[in-house]
C-alpha positions in Angstrom: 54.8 -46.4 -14.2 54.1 -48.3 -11.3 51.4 -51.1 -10.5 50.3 -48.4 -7.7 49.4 -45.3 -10.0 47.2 -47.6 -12.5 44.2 -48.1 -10.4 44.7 -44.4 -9.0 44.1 -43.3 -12.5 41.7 -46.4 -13.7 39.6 -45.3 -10.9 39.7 -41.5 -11.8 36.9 -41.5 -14.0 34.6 -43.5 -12.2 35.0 -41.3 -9.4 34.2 -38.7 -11.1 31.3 -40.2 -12.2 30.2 -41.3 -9.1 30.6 -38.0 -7.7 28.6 -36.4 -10.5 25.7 -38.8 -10.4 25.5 -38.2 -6.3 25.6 -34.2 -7.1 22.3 -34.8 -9.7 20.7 -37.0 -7.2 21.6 -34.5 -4.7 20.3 -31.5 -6.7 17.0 -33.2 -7.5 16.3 -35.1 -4.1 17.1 -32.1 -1.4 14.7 -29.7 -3.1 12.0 -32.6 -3.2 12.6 -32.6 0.9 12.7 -29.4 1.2 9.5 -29.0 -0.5 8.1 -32.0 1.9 8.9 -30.3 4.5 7.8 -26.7 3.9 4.5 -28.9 2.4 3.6 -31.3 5.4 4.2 -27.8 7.8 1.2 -26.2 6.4 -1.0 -29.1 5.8 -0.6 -29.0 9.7 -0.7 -25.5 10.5 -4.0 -26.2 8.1 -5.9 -29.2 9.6 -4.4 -28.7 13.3 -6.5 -28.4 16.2 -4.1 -27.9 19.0 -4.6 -24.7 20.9 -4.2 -21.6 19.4 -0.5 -20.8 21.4 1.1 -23.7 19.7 -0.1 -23.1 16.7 1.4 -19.2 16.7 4.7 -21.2 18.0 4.9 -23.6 15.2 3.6 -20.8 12.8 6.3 -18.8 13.7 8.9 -21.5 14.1 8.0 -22.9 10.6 7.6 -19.7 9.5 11.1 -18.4 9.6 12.7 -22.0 9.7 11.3 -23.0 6.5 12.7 -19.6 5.1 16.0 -20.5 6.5 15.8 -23.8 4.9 14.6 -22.6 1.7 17.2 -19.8 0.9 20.2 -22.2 2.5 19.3 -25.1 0.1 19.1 -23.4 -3.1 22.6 -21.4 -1.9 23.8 -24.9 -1.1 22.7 -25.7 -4.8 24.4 -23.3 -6.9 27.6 -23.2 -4.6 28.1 -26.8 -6.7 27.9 -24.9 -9.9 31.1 -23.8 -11.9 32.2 -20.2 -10.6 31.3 -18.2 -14.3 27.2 -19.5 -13.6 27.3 -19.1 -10.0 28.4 -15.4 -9.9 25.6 -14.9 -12.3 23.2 -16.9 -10.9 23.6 -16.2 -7.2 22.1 -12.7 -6.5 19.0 -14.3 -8.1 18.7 -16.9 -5.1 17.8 -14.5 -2.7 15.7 -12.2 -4.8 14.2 -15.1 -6.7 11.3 -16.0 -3.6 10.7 -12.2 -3.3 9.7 -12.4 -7.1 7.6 -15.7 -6.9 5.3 -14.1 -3.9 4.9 -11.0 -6.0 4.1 -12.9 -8.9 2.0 -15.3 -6.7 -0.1 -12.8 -5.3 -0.1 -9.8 -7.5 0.6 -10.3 -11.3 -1.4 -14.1 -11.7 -4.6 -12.2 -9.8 -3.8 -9.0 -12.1 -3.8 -11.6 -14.9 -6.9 -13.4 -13.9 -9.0 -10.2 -13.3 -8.0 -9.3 -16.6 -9.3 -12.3 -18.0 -12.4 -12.6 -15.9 -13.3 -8.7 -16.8 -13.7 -9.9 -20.4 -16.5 -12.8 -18.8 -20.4 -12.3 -17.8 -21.2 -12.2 -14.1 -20.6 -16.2 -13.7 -17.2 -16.1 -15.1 -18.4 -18.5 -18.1 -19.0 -16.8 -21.0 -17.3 -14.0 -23.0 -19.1 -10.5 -23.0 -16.5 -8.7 -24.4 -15.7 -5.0 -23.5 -19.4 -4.4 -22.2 -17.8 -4.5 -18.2 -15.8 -1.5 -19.5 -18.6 0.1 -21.0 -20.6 -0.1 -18.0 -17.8 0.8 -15.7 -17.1 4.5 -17.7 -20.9 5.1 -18.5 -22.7 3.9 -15.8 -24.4 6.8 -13.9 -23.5 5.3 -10.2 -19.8 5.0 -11.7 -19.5 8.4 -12.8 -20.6 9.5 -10.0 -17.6 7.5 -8.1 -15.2 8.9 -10.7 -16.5 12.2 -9.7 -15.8 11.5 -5.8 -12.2 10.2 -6.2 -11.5 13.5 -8.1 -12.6 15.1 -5.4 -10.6 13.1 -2.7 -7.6 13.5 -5.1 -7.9 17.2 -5.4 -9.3 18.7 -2.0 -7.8 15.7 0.3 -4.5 15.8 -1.4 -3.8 19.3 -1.6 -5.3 20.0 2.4 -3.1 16.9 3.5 0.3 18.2 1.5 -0.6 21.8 2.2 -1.1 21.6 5.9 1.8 19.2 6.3 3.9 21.4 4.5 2.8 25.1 6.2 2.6 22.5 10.2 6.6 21.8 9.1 7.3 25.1 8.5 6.4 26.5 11.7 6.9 23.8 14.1 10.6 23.6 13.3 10.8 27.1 14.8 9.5 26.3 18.4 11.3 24.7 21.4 8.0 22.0 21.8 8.6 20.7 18.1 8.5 16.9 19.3 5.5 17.8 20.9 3.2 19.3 18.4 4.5 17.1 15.9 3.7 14.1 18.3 0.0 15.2 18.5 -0.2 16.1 14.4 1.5 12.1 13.9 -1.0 10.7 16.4 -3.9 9.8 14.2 -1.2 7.9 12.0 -1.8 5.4 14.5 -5.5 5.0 14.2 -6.1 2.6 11.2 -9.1 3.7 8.6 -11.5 1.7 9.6 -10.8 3.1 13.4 -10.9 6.9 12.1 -14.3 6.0 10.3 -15.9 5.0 13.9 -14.4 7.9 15.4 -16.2 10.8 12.5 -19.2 8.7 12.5 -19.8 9.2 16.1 -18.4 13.3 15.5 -21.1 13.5 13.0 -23.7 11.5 14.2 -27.7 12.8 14.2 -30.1 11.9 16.0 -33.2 14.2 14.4 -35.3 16.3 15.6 -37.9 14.9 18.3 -39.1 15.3 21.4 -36.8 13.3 24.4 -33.8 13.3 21.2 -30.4 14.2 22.7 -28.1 14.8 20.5 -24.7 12.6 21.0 -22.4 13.7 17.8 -19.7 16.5 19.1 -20.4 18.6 16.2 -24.0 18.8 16.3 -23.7 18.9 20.5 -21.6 21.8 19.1 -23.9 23.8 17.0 -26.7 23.5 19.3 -24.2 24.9 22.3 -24.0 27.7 19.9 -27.8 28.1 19.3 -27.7 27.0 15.7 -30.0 23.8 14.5 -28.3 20.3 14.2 -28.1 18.7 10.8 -27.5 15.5 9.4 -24.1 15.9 8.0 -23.4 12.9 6.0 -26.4 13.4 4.0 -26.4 16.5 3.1 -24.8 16.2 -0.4 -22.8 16.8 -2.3 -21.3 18.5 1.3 -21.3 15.3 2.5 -18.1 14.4 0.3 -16.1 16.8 2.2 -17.2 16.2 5.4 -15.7 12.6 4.9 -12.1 13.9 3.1 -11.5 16.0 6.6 -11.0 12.9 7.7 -8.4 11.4 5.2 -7.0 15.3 5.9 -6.7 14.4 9.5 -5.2 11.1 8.8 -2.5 12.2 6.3 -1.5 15.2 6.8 1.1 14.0 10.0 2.8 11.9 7.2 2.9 14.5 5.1 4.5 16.7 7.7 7.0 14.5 9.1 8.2 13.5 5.7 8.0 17.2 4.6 9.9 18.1 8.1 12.9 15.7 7.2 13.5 17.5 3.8 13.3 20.8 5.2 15.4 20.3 8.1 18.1 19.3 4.8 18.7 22.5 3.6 21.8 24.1 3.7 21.9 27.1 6.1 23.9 28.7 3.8 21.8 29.1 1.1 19.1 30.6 3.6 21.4 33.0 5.3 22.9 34.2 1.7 18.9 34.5 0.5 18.6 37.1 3.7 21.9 39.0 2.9 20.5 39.8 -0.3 17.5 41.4 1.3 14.9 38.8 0.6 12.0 38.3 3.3 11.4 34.9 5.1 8.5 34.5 2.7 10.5 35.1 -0.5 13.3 32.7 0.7 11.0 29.9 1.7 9.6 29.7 -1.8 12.7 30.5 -3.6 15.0 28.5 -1.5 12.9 26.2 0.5 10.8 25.3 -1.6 12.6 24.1 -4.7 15.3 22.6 -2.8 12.2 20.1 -1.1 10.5 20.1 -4.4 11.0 15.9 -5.1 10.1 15.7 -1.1 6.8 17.3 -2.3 6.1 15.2 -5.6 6.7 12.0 -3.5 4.1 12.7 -0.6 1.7 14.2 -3.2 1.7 11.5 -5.3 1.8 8.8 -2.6 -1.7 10.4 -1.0 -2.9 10.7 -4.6 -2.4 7.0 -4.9 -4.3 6.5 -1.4 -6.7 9.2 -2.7 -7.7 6.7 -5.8 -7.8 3.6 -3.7 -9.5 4.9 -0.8 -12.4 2.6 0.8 -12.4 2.1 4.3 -13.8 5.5 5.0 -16.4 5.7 3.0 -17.8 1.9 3.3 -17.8 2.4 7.2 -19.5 5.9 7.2 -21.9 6.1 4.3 -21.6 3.0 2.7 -21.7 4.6 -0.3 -24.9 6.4 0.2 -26.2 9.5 0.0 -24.0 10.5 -3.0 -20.8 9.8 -1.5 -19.8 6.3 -3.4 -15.8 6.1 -4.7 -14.3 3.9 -6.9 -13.4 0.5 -5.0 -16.8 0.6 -2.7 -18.5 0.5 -6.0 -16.2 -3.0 -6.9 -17.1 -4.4 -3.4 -20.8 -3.9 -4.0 -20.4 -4.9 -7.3 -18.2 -8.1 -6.3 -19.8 -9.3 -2.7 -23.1 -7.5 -3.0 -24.6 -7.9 -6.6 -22.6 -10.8 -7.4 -21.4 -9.7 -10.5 -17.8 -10.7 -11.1 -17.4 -9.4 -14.5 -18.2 -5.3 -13.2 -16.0 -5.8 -10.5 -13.1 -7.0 -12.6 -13.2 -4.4 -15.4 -13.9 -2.3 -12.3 -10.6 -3.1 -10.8 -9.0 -3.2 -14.0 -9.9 0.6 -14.4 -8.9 1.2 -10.9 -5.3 -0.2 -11.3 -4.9 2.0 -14.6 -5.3 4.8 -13.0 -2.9 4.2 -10.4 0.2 2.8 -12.1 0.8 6.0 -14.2 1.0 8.2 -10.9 3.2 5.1 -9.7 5.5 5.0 -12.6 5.6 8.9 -12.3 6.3 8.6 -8.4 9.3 6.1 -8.9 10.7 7.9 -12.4 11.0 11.2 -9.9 12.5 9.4 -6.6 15.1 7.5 -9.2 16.3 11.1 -11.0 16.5 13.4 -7.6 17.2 12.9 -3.8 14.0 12.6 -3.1 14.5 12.6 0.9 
């Protein structure tokens, strides 16, 4: 042994201790800055009052920086771990932020409306189930559970059925784009926009000397000779006047979705339904059809879903009036208007219930077949 390997092998272990001890410190302090950093952006984007341009910029630039940072740091962190745990621990880096905002903003408020639909109206005191017992007895509420079973029904079945039979025949004519173009078109309008819209279609002015009437369909009926009415409160008509318009909204998704599928199956299997004599009818429900049938479950229950949730509509029309209230305008009258937090949370509560079992159903049948 030479005098030149002794300190090469004294000093071994304290380099490796050295190194270790900077890898902790470097472990605990470059999260800490990270964290500064991400921290001391919004406190700025917060309490800023430069104009509104540079704030965008430094929104955006922050925005997807501070991403960049984040996901490049805790790769940086576990790249220092032994291979077995970083192979395991890796895919969760980048998934891991996608789970904190869900957790953030969806399961710790589910948690919390939970929690508050147990309280009174101030969120203080302990009532027990007596939100729930108002939410499934209350006359107002059954008469919102009623409505939604309408929407689900009537607007579900006119939005899939229309889509489906609009799918059907435009992909036999040369201007396909173009009729499908005008059917997608309202796609475009958001809920709130289609709400003005059929507000102004349905709009009455009453009778009265000097009274023009300015809604197209009552312009319409008097054209006709007939006498105007005052359509969205005539109930419980009223109900349907207002699905026609999640109808108009939904049924372009339903037919472009609907139009994909179809345009999947085989030729074969329609040509060899004709060779054995059957009619274009008979081989569009015994071909067609089935072959689209998880296409069909995942549209209907995706418009059931917006069926269940729907608001916009009816809070911009009708507010609720006239016999027309649904589900979640009844938790924002309950929540902003009355004041009473404990309603609206069972409320919600109930609301989410019913949705998740159509959810779970949705995703149980677009994991088992091709579902587009």
């Amino acid at each position: 042994m030479t005098s030149s390997e002794i300190p090469k092998r004294s000093s071994g272990p304290l380099a490796w201790l050295a190194t270790g001890i900077g890898q902790i410190l470097a472990s605990i302090f470059v999260p800490i800055l990270t964290f500064i950093v991400l921290w001391q952006g919004f406190i700025f984007l917060r309490d800023n009052k430069a104009p509104q341009i540079v704030m965008v910029l430094v929104a955006i630039l922050w925005g997807v920086g501070g991403v960049a940072l984040l996901y490049w740091v805790a790769n940086w962190l576990v790249e220092k771990l032994p291979e077995s745990i970083r192979h395991t621990i890796q895919p969760f880096i980048f998934v891991g932020p996608a789970l904190a905002i869900l957790a953030w903003f969806l399961a710790i408020p589910v948690v919390r409306t939970l929690l508050l639909s147990f309280q009174d109206e101030s969120g203080t005191t302990f009532v027990g189930l007596t939100n729930y017992v108002f939410a499934l007895t209350d006359r107002i509420m059954l008469e919102a559970f009623r409505n939604n079973l309408l929407w689900m029904i009537f607007g579900t079945g006119l939005s899939v059925g229309l889509g489906l039979l609009i799918a059907v025949l435009a992909d036999r004519t040369k201007l396909e784009s173009v009729y499908k173009a005008i059917i997608f078109m309202p796609m475009a309008i958001s809920f709130v926009g289609a709400g003005v819209i059929w507000k102004f279609m349905y709009t009455y002015k009453g009778e009265g000397a000097g009274i023009a009437e300015i809604g197209l369909i009552n312009a319409i009926v008097l054209a006709l000779g007939g006498k105007s009415q005052p359509w969205l409160s005539l109930a419980p008509w009223n109900n349907f006047f207002l699905i026609i318009i999640m109808v108009w909204l939904q049924t372009g998704y339903a037919m472009v979705i609907i139009s994909s599928a179809i345009k999947g199956v085989p030729a074969e299997l329609l040509e060899a339904a004709r060779i054995d004599g059957a009619t274009e009818i008979r081989a569009f429900f015994d071909v067609t059809v089935p072959y689209i049938k998880g296409t069909l479950i995942t549209v209907t229950t995706t418009i059931i879903i917006f069926s269940l949730k729907l608001f916009d509509i009816v809070r911009v029309m009708t507010g609720g009036n006239n016999g027309t209230n649904v589900i979640a305008n009844e938790f924002y009258l309950q929540r902003f208007t009355y004041l009473q937090t404990g309603r609206a949370s069972a409320i919600a509560i109930i609301l989410l219930l019913a949705v998740v079992p159509v959810m779970i159903y949705n995703l149980r049948q677009f994991g088992e077949r091709k579902a587009f």
